[in-house]
N, CA, C and O atoms as a MOPAC input file, in Angstrom:
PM7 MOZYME 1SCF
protein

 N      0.84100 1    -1.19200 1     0.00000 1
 C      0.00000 1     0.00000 1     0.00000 1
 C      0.88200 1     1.25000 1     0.00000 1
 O      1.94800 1     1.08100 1     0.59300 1
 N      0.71600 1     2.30700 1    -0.45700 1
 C      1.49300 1     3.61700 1    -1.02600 1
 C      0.98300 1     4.41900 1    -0.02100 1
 O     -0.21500 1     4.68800 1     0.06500 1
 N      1.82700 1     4.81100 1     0.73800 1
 C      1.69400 1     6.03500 1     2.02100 1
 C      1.45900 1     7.33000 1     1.18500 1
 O      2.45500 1     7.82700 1     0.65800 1
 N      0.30000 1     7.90400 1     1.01400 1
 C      0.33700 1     9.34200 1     0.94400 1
 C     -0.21400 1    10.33200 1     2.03200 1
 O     -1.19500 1    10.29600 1     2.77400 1
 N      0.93200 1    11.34200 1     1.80800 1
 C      0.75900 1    12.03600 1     2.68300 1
 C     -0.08400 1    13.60100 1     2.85500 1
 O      0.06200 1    14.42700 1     1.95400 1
 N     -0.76300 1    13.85600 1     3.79100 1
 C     -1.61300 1    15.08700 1     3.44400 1
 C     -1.36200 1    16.31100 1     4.38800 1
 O     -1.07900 1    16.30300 1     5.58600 1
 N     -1.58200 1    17.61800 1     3.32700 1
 C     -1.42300 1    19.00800 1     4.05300 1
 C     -2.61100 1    19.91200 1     3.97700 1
 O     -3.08600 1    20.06300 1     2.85200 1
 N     -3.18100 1    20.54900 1     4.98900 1
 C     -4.27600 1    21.33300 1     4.98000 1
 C     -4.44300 1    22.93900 1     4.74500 1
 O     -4.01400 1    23.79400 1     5.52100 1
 N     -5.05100 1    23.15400 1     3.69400 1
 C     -4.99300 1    24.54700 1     3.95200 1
 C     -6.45100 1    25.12100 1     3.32900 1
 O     -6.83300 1    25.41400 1     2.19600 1
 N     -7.06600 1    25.12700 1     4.67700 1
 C     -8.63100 1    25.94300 1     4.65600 1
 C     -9.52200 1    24.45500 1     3.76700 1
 O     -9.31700 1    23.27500 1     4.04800 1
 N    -10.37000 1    24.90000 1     2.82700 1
 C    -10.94100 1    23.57800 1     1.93500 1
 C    -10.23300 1    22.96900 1     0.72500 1
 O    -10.73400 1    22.29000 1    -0.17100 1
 N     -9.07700 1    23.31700 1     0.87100 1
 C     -7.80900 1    22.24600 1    -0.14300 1
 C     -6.67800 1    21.71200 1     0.69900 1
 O     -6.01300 1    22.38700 1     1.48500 1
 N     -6.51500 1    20.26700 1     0.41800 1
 C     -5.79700 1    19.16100 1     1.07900 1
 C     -4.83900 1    18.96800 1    -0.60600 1
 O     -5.17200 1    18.73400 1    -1.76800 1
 N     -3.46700 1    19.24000 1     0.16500 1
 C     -2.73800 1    18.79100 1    -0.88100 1
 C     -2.03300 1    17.49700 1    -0.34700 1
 O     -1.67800 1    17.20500 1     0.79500 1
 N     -1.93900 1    16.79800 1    -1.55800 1
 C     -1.84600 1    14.87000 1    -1.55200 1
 C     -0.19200 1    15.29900 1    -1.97900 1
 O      0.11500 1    16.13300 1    -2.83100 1
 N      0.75000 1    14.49000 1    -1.14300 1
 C      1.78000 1    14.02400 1    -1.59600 1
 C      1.96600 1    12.59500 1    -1.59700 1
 O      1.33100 1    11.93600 1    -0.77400 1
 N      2.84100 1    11.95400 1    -2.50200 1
 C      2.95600 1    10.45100 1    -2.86700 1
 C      4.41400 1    10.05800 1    -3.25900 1
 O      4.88300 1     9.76200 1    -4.35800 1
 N      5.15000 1    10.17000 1    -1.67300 1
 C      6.75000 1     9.75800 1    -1.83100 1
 C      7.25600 1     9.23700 1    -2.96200 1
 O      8.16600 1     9.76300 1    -3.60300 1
 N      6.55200 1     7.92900 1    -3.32900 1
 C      6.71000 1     6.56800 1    -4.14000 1
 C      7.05500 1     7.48100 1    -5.67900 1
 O      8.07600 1     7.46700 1    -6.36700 1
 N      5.73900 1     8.25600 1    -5.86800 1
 C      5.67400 1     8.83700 1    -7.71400 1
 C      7.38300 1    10.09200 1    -7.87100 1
 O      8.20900 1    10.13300 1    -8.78300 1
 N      7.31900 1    10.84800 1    -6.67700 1
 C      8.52700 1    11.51200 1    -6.75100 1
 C      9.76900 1    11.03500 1    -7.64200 1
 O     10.42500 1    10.00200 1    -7.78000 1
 N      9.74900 1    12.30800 1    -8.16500 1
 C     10.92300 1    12.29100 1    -9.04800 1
 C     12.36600 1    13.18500 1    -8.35700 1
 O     13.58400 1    13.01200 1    -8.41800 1
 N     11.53900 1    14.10500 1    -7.75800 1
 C     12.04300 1    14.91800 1    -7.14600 1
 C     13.10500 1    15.96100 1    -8.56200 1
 O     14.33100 1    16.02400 1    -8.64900 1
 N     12.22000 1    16.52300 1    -9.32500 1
 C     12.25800 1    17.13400 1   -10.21800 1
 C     12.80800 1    18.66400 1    -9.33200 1
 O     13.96000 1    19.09600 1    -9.37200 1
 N     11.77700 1    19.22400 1    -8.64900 1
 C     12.58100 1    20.35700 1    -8.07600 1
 C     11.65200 1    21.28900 1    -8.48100 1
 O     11.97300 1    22.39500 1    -8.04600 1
 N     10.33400 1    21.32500 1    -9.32200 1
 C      9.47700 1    21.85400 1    -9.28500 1
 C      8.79900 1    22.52700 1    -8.85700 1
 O      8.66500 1    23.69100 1    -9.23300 1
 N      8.25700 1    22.06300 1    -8.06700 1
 C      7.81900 1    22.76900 1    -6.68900 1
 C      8.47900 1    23.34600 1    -5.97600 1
 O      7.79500 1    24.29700 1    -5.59900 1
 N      9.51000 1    23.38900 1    -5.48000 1
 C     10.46500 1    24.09500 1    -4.78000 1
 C     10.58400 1    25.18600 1    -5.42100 1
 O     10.41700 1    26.17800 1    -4.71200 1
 N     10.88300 1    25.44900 1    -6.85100 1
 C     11.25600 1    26.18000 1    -7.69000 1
 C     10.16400 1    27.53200 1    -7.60300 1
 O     10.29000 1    28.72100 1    -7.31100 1
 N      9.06600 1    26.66900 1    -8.01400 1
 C      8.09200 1    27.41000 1    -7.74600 1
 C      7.06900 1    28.25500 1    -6.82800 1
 O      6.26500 1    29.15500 1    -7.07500 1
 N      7.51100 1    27.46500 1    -5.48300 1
 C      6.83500 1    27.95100 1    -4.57100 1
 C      7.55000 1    27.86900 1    -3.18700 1
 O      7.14100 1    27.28100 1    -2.18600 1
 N      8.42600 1    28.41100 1    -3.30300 1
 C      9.83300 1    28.07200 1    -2.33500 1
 C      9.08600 1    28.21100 1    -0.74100 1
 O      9.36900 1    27.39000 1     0.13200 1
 N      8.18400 1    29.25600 1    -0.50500 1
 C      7.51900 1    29.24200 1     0.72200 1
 C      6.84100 1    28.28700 1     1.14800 1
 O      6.85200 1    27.99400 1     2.34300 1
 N      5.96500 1    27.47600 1     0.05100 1
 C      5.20100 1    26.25500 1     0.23400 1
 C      5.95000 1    24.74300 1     0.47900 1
 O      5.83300 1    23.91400 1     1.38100 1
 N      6.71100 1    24.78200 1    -0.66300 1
 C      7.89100 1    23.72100 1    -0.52500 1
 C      9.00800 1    23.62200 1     0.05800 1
 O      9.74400 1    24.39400 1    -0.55800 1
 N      9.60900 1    23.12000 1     0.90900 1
 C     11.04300 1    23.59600 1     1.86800 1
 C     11.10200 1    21.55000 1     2.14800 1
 O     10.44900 1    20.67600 1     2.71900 1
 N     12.29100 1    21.69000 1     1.33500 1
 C     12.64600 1    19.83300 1     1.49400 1
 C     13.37500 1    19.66300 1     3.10200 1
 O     13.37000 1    18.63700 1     3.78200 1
 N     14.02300 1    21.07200 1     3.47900 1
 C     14.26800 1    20.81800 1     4.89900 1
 C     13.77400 1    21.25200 1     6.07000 1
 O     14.38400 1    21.55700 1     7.09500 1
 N     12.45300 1    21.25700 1     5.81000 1
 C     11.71200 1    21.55000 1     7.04200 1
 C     10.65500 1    20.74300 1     7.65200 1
 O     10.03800 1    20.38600 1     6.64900 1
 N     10.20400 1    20.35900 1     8.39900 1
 C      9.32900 1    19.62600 1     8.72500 1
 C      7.91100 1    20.26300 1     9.63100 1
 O      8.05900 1    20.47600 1    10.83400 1
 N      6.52100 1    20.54800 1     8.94600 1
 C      6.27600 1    19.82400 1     7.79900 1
 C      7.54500 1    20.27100 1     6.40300 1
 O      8.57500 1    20.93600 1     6.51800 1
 N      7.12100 1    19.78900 1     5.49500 1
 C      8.25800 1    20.40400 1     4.12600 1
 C      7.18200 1    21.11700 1     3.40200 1
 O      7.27700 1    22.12100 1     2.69500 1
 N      6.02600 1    20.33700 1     3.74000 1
 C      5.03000 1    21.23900 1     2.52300 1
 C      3.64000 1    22.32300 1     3.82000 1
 O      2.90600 1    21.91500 1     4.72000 1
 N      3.86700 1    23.65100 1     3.27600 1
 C      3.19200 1    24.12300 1     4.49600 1
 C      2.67900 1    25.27500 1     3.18000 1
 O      3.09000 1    26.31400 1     2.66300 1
 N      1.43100 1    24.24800 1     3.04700 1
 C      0.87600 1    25.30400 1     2.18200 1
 C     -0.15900 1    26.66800 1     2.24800 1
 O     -0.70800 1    27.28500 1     1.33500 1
 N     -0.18400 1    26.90300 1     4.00200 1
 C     -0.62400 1    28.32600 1     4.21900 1
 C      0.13800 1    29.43400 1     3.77500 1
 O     -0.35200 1    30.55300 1     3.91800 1
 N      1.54500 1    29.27500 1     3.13000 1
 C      2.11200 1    30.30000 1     2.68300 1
 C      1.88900 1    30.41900 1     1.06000 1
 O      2.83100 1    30.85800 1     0.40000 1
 N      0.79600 1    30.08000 1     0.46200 1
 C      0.28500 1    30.50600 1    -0.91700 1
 C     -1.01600 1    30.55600 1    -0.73100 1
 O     -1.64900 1    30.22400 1     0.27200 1
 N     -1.58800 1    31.19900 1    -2.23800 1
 C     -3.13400 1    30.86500 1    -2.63700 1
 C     -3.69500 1    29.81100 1    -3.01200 1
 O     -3.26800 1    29.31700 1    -4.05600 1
 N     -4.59000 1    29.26500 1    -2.44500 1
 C     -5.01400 1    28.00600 1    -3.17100 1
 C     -4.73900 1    28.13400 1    -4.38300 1
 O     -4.21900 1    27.15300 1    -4.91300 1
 N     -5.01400 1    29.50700 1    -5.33200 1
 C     -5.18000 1    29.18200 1    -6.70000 1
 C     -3.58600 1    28.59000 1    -7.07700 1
 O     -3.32900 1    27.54600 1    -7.67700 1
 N     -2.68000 1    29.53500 1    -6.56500 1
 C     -0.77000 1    29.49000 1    -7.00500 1
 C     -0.84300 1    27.60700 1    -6.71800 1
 O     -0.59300 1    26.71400 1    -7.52800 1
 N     -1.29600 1    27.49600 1    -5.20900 1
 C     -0.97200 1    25.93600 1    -4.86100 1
 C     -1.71100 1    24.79300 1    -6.54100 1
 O     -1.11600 1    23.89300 1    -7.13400 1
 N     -2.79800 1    25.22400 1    -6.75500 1
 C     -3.37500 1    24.25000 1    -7.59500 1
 C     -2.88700 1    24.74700 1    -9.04700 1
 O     -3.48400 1    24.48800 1   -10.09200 1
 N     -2.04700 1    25.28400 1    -8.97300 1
 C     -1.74600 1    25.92600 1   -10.65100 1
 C     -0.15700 1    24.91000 1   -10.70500 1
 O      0.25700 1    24.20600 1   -11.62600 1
 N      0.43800 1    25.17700 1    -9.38800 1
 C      1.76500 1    24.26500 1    -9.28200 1
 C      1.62600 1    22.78000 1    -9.30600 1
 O      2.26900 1    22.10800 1   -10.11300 1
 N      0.70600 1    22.18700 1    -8.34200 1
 C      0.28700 1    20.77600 1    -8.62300 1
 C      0.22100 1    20.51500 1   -10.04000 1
 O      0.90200 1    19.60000 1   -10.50200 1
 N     -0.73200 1    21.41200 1   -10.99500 1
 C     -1.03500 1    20.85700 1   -12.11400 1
 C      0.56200 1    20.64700 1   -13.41100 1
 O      0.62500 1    20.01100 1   -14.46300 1
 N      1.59300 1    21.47700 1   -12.70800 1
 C      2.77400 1    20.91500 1   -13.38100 1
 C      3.67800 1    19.96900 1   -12.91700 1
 O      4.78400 1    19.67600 1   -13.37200 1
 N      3.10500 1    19.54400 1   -12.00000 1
 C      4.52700 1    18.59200 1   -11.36300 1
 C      4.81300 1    17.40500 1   -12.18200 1
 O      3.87300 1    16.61300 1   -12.24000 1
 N      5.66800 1    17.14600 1   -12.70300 1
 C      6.10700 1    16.21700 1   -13.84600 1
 C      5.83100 1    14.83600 1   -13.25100 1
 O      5.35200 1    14.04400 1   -14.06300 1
 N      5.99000 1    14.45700 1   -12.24100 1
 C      5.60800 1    12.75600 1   -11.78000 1
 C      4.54400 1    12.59700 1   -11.38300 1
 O      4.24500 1    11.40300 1   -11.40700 1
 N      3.31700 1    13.61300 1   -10.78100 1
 C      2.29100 1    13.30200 1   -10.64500 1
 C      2.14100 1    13.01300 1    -8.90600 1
 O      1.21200 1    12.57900 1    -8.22400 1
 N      3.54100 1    13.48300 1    -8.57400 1
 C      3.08200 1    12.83600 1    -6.90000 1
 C      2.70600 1    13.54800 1    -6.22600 1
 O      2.57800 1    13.34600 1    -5.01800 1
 N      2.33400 1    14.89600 1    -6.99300 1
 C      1.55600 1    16.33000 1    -5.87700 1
 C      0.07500 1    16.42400 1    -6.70900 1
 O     -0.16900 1    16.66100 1    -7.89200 1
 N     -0.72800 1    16.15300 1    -5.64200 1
 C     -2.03900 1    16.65200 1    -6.33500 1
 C     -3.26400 1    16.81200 1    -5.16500 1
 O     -3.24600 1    16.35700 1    -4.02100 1
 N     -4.12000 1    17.44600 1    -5.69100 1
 C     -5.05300 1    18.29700 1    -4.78200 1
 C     -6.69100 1    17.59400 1    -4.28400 1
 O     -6.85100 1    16.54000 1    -4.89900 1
 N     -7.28400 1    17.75000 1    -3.82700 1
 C     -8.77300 1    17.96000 1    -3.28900 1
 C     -9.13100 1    18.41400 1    -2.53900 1
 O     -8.77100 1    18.52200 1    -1.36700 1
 N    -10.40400 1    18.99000 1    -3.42500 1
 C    -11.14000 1    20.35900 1    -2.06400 1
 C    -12.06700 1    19.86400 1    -2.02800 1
 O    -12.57600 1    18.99900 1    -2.74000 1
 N    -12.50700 1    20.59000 1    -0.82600 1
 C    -13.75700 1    19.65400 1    -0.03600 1
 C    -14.92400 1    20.61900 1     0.16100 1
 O    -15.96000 1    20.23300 1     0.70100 1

């Protein structure tokens, strides 16, 4: 079974999925406040807009960042 992992921010839960990582650098690139590989959490997505957060998911080249709102 594939551990994914989840981050909250207001009515969007962003899905991470260790396993699909490519670790392309994408996200980081893009949203350096949201993404931080050395911090724990790493993904703390109260520091964007939902919209920036779901515009970045939709490029991540492996598919292991992706969204649902509730």
């Amino acid at each position: 079974m594939e551990t994914v992992k989840e981050y909250q921010k207001e009515d969007l839960t962003v899905l991470w999925n260790p396993k699909k990582c490519i670790h392309a650098g994408v996200c980081v690139k893009t949203l350096p406040k949201v993404y931080d590989p050395k911090a724990k959490p790493w993904i703390t997505p109260e520091h964007a807009s939902k919209e920036a957060i779901k515009h970045q998911i939709d490029h991540c080249p492996s598919g292991a960042l992706s969204y649902r709102e509730s």
